[in-house]
C-alpha positions as a printed NumPy array, in Angstrom:
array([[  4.373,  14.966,  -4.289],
       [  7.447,  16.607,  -5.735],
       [  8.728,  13.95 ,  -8.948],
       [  6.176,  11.998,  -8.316],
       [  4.444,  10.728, -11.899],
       [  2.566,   7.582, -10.98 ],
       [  0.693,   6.552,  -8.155],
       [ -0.309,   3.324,  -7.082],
       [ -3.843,   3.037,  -5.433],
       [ -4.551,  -0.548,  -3.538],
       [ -7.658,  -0.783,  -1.78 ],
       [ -8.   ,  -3.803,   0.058],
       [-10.413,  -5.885,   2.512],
       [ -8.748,  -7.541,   5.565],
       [-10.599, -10.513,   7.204],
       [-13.294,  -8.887,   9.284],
       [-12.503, -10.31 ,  13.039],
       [-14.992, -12.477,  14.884],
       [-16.741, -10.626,  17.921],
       [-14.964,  -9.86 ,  20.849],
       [-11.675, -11.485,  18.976],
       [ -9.78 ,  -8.184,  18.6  ],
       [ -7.856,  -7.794,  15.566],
       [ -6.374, -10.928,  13.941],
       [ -2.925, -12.106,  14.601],
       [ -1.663, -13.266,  11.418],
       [  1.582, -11.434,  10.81 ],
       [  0.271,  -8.765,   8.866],
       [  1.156,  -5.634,  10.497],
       [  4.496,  -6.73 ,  10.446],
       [  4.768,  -7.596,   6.826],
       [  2.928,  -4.384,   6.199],
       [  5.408,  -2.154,   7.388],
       [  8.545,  -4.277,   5.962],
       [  6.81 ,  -3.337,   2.869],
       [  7.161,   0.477,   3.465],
       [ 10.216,  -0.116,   4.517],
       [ 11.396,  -1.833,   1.787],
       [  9.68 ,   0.069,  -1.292],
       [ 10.929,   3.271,   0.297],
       [ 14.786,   2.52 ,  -0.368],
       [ 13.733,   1.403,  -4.146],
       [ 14.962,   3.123,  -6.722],
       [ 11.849,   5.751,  -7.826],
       [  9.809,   5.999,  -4.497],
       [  8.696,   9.219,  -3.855],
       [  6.405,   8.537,  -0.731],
       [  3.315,   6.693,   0.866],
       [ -0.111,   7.082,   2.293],
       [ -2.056,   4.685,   4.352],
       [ -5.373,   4.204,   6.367],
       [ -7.538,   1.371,   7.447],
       [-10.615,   1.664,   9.108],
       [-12.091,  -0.477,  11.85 ],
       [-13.894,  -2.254,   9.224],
       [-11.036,  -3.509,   7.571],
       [-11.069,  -1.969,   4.754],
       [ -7.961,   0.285,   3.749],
       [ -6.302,   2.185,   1.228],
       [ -2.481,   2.235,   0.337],
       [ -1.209,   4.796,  -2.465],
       [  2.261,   4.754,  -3.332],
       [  3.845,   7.631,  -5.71 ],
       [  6.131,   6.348,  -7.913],
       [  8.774,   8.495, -10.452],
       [  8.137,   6.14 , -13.21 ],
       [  6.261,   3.265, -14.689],
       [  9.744,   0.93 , -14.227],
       [ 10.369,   1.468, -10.988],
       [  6.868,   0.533, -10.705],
       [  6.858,  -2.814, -12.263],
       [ 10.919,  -3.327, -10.562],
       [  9.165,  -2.666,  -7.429],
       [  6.19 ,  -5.108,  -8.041],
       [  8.627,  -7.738,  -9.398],
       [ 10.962,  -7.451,  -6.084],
       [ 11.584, -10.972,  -4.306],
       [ 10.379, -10.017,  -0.595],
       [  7.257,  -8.249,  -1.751],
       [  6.48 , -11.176,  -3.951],
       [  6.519, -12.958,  -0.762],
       [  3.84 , -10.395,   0.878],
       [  1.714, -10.474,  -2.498],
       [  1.604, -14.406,  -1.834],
       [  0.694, -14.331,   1.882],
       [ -1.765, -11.354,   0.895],
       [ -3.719, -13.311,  -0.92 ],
       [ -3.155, -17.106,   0.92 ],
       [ -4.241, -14.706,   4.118],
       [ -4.148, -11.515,   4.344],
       [ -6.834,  -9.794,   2.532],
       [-10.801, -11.254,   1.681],
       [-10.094,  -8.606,  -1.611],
       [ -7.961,  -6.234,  -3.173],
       [ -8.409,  -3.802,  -6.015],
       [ -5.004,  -2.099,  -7.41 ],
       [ -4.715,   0.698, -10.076],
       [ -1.741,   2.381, -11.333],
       [ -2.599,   6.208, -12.518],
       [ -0.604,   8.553, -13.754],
       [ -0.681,  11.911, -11.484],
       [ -1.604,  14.82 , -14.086],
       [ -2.794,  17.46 , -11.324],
       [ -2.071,  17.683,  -7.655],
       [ -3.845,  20.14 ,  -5.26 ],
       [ -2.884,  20.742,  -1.213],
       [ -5.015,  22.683,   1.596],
       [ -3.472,  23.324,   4.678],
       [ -5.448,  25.336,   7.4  ],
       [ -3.425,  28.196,   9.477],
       [ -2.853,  27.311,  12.695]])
């Protein structure tokens, strides 16, 4: 992650749906992505990665030039909004850690 400093690491555990109910209609893939869309024009972004298993459980880590763009992005109106709903609906957990980036490694295979 060229620039990138910081990353942001949130695991989180969305509502497991009940049998046979598919996944759960609450608005959350659309907030999700308003999110990315969002944070990406902020001032510091560098990029994102995301995956979320059947299970529910998934892992978001946002890389970040610096600690204040960071907290400016935390602090933002709309995603203060999504951090509400996340945890009125969204998620049965979360765990969030900020870590500064001091090594960064890439593998590739030749195709």
């Amino acid at each position: 992650m060229p620039n990138a400093r910081y990353a942001v690491i949130f695991a989180s555990q969305r509502p497991r749906p009940a049998a046979g109910s598919g996944a759960p209609s609450d608005g959350y893939g659309e907030v999700a992505d308003r999110m990315v869309e969002l944070a990406s024009r902020q001032p510091g972004f560098v990029a994102v990665e995301s995956a979320r298993g059947a299970d529910g459980f998934g892992i978001t880590v946002s890389y970040w030039t610096d600690r204040a763009a960071i907290e400016a992005w935390r602090d933002e109106a709309e995603h203060r909004v999504a951090q509400r709903l996340g945890r009125e609906r969204f998620y049965d957990s979360f765990h969030l850690v900020v870590a500064e980036l001091v090594e960064e490694r890439s593998f590739e295979r030749a195709r």
